[in-house]
Structures are given as structure tokens and as C-alpha cells.
FIKE-170667 format. One record per atom (N, C-alpha, C): residue in one letter; atom name; y, z, x. Coordinates in steps of 0.1 Angstrom, whole numbers. Example, Ala and Ser with C-alpha at 12.3 -4.5 7.8 and 13.67 -1.06 7.14 Angstrom:
<atoms>
A	N	-57	78	132 .
A	CA	-45	78	123 .
A	C	-33	78	132 .
S	N	-22	71	128 .
S	CA	-11	71	137 .
S	C	0	79	129 .
</atoms>
This chain:
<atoms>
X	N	464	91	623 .
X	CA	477	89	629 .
X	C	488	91	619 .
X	N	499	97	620 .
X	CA	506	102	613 .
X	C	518	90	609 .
X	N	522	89	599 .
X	CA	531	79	596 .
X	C	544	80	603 .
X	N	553	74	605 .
X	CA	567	76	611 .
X	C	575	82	597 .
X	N	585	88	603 .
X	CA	596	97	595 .
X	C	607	83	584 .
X	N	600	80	577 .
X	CA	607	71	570 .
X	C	601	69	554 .
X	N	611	62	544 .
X	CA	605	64	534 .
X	C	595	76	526 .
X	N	586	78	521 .
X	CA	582	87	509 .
X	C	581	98	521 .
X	N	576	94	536 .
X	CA	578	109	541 .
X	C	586	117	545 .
X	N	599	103	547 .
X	CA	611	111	553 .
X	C	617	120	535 .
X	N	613	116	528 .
X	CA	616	120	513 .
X	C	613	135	509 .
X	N	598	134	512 .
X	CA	594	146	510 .
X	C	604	152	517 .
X	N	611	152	531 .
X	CA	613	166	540 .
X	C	632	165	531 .
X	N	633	156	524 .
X	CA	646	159	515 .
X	C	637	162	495 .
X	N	629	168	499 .
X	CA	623	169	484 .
X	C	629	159	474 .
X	N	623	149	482 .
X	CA	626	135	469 .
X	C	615	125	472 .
X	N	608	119	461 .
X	CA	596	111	461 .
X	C	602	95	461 .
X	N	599	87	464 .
X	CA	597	69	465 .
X	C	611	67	467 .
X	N	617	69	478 .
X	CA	631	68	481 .
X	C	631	50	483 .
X	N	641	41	481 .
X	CA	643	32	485 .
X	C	643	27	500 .
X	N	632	13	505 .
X	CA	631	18	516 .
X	C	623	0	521 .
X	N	629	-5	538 .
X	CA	630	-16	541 .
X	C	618	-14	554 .
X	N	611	-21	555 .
X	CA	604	-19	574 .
X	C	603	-33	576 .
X	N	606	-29	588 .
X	CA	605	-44	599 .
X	C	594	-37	610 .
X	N	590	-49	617 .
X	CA	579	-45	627 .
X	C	582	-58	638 .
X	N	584	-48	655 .
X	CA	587	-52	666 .
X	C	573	-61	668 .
X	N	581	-72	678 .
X	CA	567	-82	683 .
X	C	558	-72	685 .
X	N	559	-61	697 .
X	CA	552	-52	699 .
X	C	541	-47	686 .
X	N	546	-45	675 .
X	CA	536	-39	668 .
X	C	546	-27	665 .
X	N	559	-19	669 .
X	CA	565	-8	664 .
X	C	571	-12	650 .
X	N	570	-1	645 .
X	CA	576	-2	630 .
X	C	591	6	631 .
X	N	603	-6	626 .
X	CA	616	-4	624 .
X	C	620	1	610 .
X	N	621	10	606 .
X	CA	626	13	584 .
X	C	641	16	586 .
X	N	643	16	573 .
X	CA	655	20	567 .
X	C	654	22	553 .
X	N	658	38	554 .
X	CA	653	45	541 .
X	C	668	48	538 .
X	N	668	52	520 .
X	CA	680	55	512 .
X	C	679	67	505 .
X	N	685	76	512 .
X	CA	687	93	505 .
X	C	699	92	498 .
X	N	697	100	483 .
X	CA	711	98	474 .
X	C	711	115	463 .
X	N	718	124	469 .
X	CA	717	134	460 .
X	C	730	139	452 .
X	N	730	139	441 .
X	CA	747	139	433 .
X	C	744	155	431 .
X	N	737	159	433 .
X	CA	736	175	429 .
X	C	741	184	440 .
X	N	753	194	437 .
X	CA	757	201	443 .
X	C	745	212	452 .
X	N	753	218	462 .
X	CA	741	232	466 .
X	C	724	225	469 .
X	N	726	215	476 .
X	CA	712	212	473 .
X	C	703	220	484 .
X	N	709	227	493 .
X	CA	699	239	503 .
X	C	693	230	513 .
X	N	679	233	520 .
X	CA	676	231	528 .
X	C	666	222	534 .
X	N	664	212	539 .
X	CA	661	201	541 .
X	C	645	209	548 .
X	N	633	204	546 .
X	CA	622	205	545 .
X	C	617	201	565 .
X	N	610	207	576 .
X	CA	610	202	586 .
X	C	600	188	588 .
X	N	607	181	595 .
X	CA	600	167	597 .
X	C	589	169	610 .
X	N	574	162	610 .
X	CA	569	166	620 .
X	C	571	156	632 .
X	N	567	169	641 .
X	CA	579	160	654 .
X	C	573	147	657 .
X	N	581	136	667 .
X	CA	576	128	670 .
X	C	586	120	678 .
X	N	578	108	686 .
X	CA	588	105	699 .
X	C	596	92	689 .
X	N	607	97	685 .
X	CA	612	87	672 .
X	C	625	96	675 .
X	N	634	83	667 .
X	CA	646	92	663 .
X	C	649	79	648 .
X	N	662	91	644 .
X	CA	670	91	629 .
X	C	688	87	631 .
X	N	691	74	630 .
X	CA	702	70	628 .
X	C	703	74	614 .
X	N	719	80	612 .
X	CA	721	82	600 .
X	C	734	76	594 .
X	N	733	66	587 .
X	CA	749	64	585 .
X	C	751	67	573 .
X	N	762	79	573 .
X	CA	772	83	560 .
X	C	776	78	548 .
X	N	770	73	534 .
X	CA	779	64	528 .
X	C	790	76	520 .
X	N	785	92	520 .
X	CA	793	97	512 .
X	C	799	110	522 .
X	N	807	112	528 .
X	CA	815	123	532 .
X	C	807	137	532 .
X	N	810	148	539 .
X	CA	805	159	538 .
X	C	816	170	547 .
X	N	825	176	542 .
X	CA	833	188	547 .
X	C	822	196	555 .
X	N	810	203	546 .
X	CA	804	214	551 .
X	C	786	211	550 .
X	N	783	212	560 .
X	CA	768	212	561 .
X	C	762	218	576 .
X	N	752	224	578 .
X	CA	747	232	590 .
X	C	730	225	594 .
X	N	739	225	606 .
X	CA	721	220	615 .
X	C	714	230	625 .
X	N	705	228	627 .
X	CA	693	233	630 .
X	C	684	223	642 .
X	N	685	225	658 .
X	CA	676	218	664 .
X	C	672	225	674 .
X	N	657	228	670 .
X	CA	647	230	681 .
X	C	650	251	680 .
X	N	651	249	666 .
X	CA	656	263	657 .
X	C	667	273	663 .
X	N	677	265	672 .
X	CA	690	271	672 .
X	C	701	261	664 .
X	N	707	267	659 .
X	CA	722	264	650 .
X	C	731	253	663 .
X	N	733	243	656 .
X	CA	742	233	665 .
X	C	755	235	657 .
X	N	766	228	666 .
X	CA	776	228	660 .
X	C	783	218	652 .
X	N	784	216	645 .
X	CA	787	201	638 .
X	C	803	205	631 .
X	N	798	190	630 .
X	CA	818	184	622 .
X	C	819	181	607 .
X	N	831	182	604 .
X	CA	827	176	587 .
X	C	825	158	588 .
X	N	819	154	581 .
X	CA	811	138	580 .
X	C	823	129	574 .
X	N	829	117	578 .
X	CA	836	108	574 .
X	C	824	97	562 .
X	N	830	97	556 .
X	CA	823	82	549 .
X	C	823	71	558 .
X	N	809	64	559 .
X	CA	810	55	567 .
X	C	805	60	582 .
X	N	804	71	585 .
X	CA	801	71	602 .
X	C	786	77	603 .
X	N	785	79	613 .
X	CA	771	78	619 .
X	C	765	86	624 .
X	N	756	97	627 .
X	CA	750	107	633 .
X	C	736	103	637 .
X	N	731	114	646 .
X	CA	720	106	653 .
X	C	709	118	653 .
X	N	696	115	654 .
X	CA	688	129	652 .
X	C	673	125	665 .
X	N	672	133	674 .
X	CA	659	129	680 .
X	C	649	140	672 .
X	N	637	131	670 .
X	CA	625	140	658 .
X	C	615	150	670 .
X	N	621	146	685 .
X	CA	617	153	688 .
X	C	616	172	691 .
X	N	627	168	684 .
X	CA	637	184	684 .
X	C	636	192	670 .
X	N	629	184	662 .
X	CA	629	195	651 .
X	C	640	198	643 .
X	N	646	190	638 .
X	CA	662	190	633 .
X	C	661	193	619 .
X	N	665	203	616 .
X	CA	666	208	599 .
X	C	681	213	598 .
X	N	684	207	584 .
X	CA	700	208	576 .
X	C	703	216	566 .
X	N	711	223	564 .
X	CA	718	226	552 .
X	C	727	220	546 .
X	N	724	214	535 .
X	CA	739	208	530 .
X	C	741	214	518 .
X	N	753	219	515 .
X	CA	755	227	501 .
X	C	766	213	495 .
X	N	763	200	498 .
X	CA	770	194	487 .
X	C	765	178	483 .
X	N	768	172	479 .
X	CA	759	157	473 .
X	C	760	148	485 .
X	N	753	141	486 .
X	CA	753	135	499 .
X	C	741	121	497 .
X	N	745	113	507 .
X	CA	742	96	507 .
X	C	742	89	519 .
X	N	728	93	526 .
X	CA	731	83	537 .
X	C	721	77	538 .
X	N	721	66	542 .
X	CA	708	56	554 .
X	C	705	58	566 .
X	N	690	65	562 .
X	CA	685	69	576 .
X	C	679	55	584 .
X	N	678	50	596 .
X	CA	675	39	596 .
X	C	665	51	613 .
X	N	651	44	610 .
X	CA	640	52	614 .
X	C	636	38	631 .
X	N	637	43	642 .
X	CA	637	35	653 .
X	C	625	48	662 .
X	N	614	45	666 .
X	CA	604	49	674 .
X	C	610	45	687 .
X	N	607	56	701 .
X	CA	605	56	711 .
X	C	603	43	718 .
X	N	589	38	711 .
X	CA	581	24	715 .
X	C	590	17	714 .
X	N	600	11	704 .
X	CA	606	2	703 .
X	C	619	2	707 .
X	N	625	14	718 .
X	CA	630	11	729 .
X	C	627	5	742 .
X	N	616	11	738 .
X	CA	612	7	756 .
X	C	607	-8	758 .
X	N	599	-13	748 .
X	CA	601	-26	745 .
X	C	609	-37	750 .
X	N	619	-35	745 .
X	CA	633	-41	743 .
X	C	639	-37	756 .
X	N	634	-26	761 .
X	CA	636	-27	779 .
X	C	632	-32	784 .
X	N	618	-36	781 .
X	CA	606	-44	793 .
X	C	615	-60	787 .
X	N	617	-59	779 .
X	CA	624	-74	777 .
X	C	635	-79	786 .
X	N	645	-70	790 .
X	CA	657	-70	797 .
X	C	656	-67	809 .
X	N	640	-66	817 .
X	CA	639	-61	831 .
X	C	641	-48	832 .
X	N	643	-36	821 .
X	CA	650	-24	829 .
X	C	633	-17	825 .
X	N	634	-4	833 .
X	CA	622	6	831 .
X	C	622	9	820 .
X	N	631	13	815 .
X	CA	632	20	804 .
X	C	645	23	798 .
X	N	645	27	782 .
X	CA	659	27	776 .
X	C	654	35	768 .
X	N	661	49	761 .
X	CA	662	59	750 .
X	C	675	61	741 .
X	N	674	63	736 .
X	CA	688	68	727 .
X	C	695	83	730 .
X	N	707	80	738 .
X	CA	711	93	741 .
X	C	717	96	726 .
X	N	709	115	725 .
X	CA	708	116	711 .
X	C	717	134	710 .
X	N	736	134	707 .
X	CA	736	145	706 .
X	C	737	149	697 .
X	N	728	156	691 .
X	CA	731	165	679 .
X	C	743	174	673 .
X	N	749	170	661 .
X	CA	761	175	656 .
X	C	770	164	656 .
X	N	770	155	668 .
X	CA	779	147	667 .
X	C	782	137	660 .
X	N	795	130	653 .
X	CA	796	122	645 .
X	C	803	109	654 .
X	N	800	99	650 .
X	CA	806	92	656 .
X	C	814	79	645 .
X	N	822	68	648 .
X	CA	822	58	639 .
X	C	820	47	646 .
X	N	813	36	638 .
X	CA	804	28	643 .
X	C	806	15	633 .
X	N	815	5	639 .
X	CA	816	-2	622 .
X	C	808	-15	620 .
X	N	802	-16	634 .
X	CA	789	-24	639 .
X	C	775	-17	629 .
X	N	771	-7	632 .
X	CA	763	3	618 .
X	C	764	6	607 .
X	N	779	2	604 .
X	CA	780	5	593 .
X	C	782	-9	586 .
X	N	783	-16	591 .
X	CA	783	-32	586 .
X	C	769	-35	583 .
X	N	762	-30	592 .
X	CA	745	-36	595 .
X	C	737	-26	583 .
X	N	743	-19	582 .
X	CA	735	-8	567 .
X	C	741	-13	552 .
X	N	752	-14	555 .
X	CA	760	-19	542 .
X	C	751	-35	536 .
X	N	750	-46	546 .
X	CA	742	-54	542 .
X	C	730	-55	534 .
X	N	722	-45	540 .
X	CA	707	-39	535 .
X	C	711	-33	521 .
X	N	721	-29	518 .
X	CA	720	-24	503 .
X	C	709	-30	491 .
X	N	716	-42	488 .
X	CA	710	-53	481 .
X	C	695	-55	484 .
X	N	692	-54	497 .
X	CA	675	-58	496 .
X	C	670	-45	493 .
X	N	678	-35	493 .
X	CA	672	-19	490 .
X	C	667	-17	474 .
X	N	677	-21	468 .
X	CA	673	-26	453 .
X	C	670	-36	448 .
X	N	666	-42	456 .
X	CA	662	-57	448 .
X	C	648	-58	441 .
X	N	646	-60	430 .
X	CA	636	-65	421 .
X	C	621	-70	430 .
X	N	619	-78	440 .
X	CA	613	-87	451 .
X	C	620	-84	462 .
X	N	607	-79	468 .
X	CA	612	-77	483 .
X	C	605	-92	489 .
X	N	615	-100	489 .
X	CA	616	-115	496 .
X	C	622	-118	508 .
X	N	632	-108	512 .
X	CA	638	-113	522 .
X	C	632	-105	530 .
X	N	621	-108	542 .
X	CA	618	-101	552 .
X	C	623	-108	561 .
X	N	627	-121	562 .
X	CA	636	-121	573 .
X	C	647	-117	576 .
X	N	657	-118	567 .
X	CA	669	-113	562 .
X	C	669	-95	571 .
X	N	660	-89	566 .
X	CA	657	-73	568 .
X	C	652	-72	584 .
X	N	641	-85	589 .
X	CA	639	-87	599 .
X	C	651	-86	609 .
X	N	661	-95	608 .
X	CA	673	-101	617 .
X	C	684	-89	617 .
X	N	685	-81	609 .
X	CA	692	-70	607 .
X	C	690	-58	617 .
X	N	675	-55	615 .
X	CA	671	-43	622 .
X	C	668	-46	640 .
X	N	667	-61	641 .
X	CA	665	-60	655 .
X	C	681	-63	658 .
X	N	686	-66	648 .
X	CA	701	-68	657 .
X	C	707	-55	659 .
X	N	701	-44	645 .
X	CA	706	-28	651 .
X	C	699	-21	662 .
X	N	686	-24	668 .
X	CA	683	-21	679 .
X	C	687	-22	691 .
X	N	691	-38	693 .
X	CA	698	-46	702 .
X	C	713	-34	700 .
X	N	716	-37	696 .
X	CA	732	-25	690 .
X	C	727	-13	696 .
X	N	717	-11	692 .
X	CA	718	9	702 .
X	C	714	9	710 .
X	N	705	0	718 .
X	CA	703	0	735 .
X	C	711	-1	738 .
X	N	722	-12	733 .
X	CA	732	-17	742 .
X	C	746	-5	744 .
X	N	747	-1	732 .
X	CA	758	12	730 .
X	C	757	23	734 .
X	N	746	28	730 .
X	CA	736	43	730 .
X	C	727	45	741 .
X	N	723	37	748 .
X	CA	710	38	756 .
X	C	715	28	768 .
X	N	724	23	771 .
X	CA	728	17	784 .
X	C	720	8	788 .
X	N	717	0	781 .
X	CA	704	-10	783 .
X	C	716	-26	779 .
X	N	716	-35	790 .
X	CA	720	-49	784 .
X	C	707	-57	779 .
X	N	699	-64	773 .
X	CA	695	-68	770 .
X	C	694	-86	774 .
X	N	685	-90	780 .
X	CA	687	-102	784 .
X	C	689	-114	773 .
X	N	701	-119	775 .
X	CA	701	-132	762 .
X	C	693	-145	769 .
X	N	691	-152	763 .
X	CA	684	-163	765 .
X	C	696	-170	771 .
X	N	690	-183	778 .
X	CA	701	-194	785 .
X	C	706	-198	766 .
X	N	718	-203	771 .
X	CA	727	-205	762 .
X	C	722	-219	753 .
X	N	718	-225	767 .
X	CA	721	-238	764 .
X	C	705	-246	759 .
X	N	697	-236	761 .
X	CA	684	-240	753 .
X	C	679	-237	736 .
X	N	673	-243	733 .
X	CA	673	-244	717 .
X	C	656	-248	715 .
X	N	652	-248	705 .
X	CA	636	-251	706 .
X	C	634	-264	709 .
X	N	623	-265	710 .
X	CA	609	-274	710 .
X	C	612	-285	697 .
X	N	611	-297	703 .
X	CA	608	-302	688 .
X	C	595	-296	680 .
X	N	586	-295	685 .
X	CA	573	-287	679 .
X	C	573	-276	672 .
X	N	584	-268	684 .
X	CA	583	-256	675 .
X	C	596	-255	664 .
X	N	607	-260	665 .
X	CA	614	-266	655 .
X	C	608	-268	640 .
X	N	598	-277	643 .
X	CA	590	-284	630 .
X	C	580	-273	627 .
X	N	575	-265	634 .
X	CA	566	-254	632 .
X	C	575	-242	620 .
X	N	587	-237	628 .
X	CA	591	-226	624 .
X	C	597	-237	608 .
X	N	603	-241	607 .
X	CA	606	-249	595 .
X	C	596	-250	584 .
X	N	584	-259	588 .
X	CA	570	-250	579 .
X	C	565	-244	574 .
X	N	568	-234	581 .
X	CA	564	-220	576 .
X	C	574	-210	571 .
X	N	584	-214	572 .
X	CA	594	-209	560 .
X	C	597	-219	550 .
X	N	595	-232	547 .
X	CA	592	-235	537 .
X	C	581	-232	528 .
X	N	570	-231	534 .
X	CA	556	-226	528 .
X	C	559	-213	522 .
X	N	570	-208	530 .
X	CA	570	-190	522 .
X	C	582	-188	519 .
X	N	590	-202	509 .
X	CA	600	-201	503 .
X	C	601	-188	489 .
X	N	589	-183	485 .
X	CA	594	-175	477 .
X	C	589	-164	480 .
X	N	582	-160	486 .
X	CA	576	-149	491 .
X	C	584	-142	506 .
X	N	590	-153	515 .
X	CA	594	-144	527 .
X	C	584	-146	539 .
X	N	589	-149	548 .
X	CA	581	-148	561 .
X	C	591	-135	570 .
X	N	579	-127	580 .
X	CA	582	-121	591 .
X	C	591	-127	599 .
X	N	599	-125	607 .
X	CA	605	-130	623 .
X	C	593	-129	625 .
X	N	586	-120	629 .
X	CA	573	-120	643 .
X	C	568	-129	639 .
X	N	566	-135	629 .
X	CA	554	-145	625 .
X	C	560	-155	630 .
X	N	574	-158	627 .
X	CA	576	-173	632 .
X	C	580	-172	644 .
X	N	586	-163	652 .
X	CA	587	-162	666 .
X	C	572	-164	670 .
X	N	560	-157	666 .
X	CA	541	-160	677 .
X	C	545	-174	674 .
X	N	547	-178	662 .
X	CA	539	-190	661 .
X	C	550	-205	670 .
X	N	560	-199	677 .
X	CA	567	-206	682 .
X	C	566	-202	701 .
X	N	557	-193	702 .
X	CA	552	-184	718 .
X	C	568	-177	718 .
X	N	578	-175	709 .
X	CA	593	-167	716 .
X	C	587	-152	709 .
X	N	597	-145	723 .
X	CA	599	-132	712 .
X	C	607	-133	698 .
X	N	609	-123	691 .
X	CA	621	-127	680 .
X	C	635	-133	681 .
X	N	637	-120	694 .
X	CA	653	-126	697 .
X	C	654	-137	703 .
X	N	645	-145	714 .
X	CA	645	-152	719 .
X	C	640	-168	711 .
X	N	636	-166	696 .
X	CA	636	-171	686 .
X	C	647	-174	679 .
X	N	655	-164	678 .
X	CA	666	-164	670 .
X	C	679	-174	674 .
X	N	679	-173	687 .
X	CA	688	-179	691 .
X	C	687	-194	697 .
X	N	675	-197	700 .
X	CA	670	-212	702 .
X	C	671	-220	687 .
X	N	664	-210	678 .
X	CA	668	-217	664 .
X	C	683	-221	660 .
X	N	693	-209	660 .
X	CA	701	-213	658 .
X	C	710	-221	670 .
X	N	707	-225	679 .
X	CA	713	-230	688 .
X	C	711	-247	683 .
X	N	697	-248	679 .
X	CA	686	-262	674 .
X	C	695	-266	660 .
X	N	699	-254	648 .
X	CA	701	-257	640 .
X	C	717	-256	633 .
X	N	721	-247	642 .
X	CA	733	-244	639 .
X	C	735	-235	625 .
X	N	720	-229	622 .
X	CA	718	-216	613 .
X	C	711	-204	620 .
X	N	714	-196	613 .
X	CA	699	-183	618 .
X	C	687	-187	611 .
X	N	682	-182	613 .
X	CA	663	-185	607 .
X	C	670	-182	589 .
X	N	674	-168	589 .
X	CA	678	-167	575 .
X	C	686	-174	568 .
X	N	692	-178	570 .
X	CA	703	-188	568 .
X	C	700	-200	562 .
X	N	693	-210	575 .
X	CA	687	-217	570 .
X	C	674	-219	559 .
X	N	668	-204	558 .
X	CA	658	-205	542 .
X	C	665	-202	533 .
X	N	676	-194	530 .
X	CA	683	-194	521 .
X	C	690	-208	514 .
X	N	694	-215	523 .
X	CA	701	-231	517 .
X	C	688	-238	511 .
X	N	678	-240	520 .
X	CA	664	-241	511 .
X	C	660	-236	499 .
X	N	663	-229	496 .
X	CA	661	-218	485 .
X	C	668	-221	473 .
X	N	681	-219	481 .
X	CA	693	-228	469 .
X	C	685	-243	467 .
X	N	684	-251	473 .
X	CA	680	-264	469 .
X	C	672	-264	460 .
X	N	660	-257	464 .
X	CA	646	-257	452 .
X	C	652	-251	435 .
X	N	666	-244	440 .
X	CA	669	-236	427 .
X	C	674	-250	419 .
X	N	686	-256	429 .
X	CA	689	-268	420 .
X	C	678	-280	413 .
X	N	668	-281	419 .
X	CA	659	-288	412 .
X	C	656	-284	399 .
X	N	653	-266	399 .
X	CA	648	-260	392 .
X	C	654	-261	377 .
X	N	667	-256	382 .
X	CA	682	-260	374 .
X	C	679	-269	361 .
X	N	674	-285	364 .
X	CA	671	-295	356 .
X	C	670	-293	346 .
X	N	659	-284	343 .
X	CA	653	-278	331 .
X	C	658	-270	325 .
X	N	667	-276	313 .
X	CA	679	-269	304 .
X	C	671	-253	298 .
X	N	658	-252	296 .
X	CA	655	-243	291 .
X	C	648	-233	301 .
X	N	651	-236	311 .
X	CA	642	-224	325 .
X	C	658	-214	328 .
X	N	652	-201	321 .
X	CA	665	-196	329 .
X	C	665	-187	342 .
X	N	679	-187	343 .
X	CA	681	-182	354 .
X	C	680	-172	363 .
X	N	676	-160	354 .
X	CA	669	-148	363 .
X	C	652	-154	367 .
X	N	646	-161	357 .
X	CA	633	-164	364 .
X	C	634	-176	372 .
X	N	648	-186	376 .
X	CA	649	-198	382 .
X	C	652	-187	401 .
X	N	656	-176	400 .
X	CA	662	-169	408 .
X	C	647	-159	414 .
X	N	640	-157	408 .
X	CA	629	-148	414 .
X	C	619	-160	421 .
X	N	620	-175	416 .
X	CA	606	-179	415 .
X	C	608	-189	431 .
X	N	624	-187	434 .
X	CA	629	-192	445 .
X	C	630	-184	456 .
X	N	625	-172	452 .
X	CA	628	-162	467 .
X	C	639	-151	467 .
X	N	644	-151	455 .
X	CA	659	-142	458 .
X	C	656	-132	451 .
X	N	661	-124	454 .
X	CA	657	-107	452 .
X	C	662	-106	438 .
X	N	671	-111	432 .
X	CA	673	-107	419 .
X	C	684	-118	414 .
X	N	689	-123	400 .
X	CA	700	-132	398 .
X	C	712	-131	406 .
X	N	716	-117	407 .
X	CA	730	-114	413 .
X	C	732	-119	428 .
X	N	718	-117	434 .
X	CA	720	-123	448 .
X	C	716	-137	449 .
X	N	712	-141	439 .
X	CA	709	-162	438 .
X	C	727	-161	436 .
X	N	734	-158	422 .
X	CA	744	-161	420 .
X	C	756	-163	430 .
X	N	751	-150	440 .
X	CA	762	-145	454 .
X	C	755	-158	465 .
X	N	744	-161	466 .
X	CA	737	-174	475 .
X	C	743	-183	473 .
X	N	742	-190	458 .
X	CA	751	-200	452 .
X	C	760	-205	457 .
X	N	769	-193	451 .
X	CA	786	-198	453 .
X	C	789	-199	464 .
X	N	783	-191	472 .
X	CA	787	-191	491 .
X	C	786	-207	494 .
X	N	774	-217	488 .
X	CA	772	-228	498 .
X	C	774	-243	487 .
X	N	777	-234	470 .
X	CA	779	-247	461 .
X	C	794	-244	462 .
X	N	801	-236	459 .
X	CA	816	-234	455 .
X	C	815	-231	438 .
X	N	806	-228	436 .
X	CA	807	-230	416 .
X	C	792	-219	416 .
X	N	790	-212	406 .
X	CA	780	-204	402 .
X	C	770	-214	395 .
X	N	758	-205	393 .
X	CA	744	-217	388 .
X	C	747	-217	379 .
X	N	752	-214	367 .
X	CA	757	-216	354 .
X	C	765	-228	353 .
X	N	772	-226	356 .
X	CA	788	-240	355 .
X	C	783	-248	363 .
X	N	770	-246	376 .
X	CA	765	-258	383 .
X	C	755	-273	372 .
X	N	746	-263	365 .
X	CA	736	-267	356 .
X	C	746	-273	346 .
X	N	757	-267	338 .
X	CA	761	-271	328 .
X	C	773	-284	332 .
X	N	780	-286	342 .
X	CA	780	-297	347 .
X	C	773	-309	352 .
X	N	758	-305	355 .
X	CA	743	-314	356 .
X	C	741	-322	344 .
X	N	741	-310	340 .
X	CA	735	-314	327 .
X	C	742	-325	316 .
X	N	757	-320	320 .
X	CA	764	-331	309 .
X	C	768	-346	315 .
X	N	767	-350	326 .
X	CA	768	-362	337 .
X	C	760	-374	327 .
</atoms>
């Protein structure tokens, strides 16, 4: 079985090897990615063909492009020059190959057929696709918010946040059914929130995998919800998102950690679950008001 168009193989078809790169995976079992293409070399020619498949290619823009030529289903489409920041859409079923003669940076974010239809049987409808037209550019500041976020877990040291990356990609799915594919998506009653059981369940098991990361799908089975229907009973229960709430966890364990005038802080920051110092430091300050430095060295002198 052939892998989906994402990461080292969406790479190859831009002749570039171990591209930076995120997957999440639907209750179903579909695999959701988000890969990072970055070429500063001018004239870079012609993008290598992807093999087809019932998938498609969100693309969001981080670097502008005046001039570039497409290719689907081997006739010439018509395209626009690319804004920074916006969005184009590719179905792999068409065979879409590019010319770009200039440097270029986007996030492909890789969504399979399966994991629409899904997300339809969820909402009662038959079925949902991504109406997909080639050439077109669109702006999207819902996509481009939801890619900008993933930066950070794209380079981070520890891939720890799988929920974090989890809650992102289904919220961008949810986002293109609902925008792109005419699908409303059923929300849960408002007014329900979990189980005490499953409350203390899902809590568990994101404490247990305070440094390593748990799936959504894991703690949605283990709670009988789907993810979304997870998501929102939690935070209804807690008044966090799943991620949210392991992150303040996280901080906590870090302040204990803290104590020890001589543990520092990039290894006080990996051994807690955070992708790298920069993102413990950015965790910090969000929920202490003071960075771990000036937190400890105030500790310490009390």
C-alpha cells in the first residue's frame, strides 16, 4: 500500500529529502499530515509527479509567488500570482505538477478522501469532498492561523505535543467540510460535559504521558467519544481543551523541577514534555506572568 502524499514523499516530488513534518490520525484510522516545503533558490523548475490518489493538498503560502505554472490531469491551468499567507487547494487525483521559477514556502497540509467522509457519517450527511479548483487562490485566515500555530511543533527538538498537533488538524478538517465541502458537522449538546469516570480517565492518562504526549484518539476510545465529541465535553467539564489542560500540568511538574538550583533549564523543559526551552519559556509566562528564570531565582531566594 502506498503511503499518502506527505512528508519524505511529498519531498521527493519537490526533490527534497526529510522535509519537516506533523501526522495526526482520524478515530477512523485516516492519516491527517502537515508537511514544510522551503526553497530560497531561485529557478527551481519543475516539481516531480505525485502518484495519484483519492487525497487532496491544502496549501498555505508563507512566501508570495508573482509567477509559477500548473499542470492538472496534463493540461496547463490558469493561475494567479500567490499572496503571502493564502491558500490553494490540489486534488491528487488529477495529477497536478508545477513550475515555479522562484523561492517558495508553503505548508502542504495532506487530508485523504477517507477522512472526509468520516466526518460526514459523523454529521448524518452521505457524504462530503473538498470542492477542489485548481489555480485558485483563496485567503483564508482560519488556515492560516491553524498552520502558523504548527510552526513550532514543526521544529521542535521532541515531538511531545501530539495532542496539541491532534486538536489543530481536526479542527482544520472540521474547517474544510464546513467551508469547502458544504458539510455542517454535528456539535455535541452544549450543555453536556463528561462522565465523572471518564473525566478521571482522560486526566490519567495525560498525566501518565506528561512527557511523552498522548493521541486525541487515545483519550477520546478510552472515554467511548469520538475526538470532537471528546473535545468539547472536556472542555465544557474543565473549562480547558485537552491541550491546555496538560500543558498547565506540565508547567507544574516544571516548577517542582525548578527546586533544584542546579537542573537546568533546557533539560527541566524536555523532561516535562515541551518541545524545546523556547516553548516551556512561551508556556510559562502565558500562565506564571514571569519567565522560569526570574520564577526559580525568586524561589530560590524566599
Amino acid at each position: 500500500m502506498v503511503r499518502g502524499a506527505y512528508g519524505d514523499r511529498l519531498g521527493r516530488s519537490f526533490h527534497m529529502t526529510d522535509p519537516p513534518t506533523l501526522v495526526s490520525h482520524t478515530a477512523g484510522g485516516s492519516r491527517l499530515a502537515v508537511t514544510e516545503l522551503c526553497c530560497d533558490e531561485p529557478d527551481y523548475g519543475f516539481t516531480a509527479p505525485i502518484a495519484r490518489e483519492d487525497a487532496f493538498l491544502v496549501g498555505l503560502q508563507l512566501r508570495g509567488l508573482q509567477r509559477h505554472e500548473l499542470w492538472v490531469d496534463g493540461r496547463a491551468v490558469r493561475v494567479h500570482p500567490i499572496i503571502e499567507g493564502s491558500t490553494n487547494f490540489f486534488d491528487l487525483r488529477r495529477d497536478p505538477v508545477a513550475y515555479i521559477p522562484e523561492p517558495f514556502h508553503p505548508l502542504f497540509f495532506y487530508i485523504p478522501q477517507a477522512a472526509f467522509s468520516e466526518l460526514a457519517g459523523e454529521a448524518g450527511a452521505s457524504n462530503a469532498t473538498l470542492v477542489c479548483r485548481h489555480g485558485e487562490v483563496v485567503e483564508d485566515e482560519v488556515l492560516h492561523a491553524l498552520g502558523c500555530s504548527l510552526l513550532p511543533a514543526l521544529h521542535a527538538r521532541q515531538q511531545s505535543n501530539a495532542l496539541f498537533v491532534d486538536h489543530v488538524l481536526l479542527a482544520l478538517r472540521v474547517h474544510l467540510v464546513r467551508n469547502y465541502g458544504g458539510v455542517r458537522p454535528r456539535a455535541p449538546p452544549a450543555s453536556r460535559g463528561l462522565a465523572p469516570w471518564q473525566e478521571r480517565r482522560a486526566k490519567e492518562l495525560m498525566r501518565a504521558h506528561l512527557a511523552d504526549g498522548i493521541a486525541l484518539t487515545d483519550l477520546a476510545a478510552a472515554c467511548a467519544l469520538s475526538p470532537s465529541a471528546f473535545v468539547h465535553a472536556f472542555k465544557r467539564s474543565t473549562g480547558f481543551s485537552p491541550h491546555q489542560w496538560l500543558i498547565q500540568r506540565r508547567v507544574e511538574l516544571a516548577t517542582e523541577r525548578m527546586a533544584d538550583a542546579a537542573a537546568c533549564l533546557a533539560d527541566i523543559a524536555l523532561e516535562c514534555g515541551f518541545a524545546d526551552q523556547s516553548h516551556f519559556t512561551r508556556a510559562f509566562m502565558a500562565r506564571m506572568g514571569v519567565s522560569p528564570g526570574t520564577w526559580r531565582r525568586n524561589m530560590l531566594n524566599l
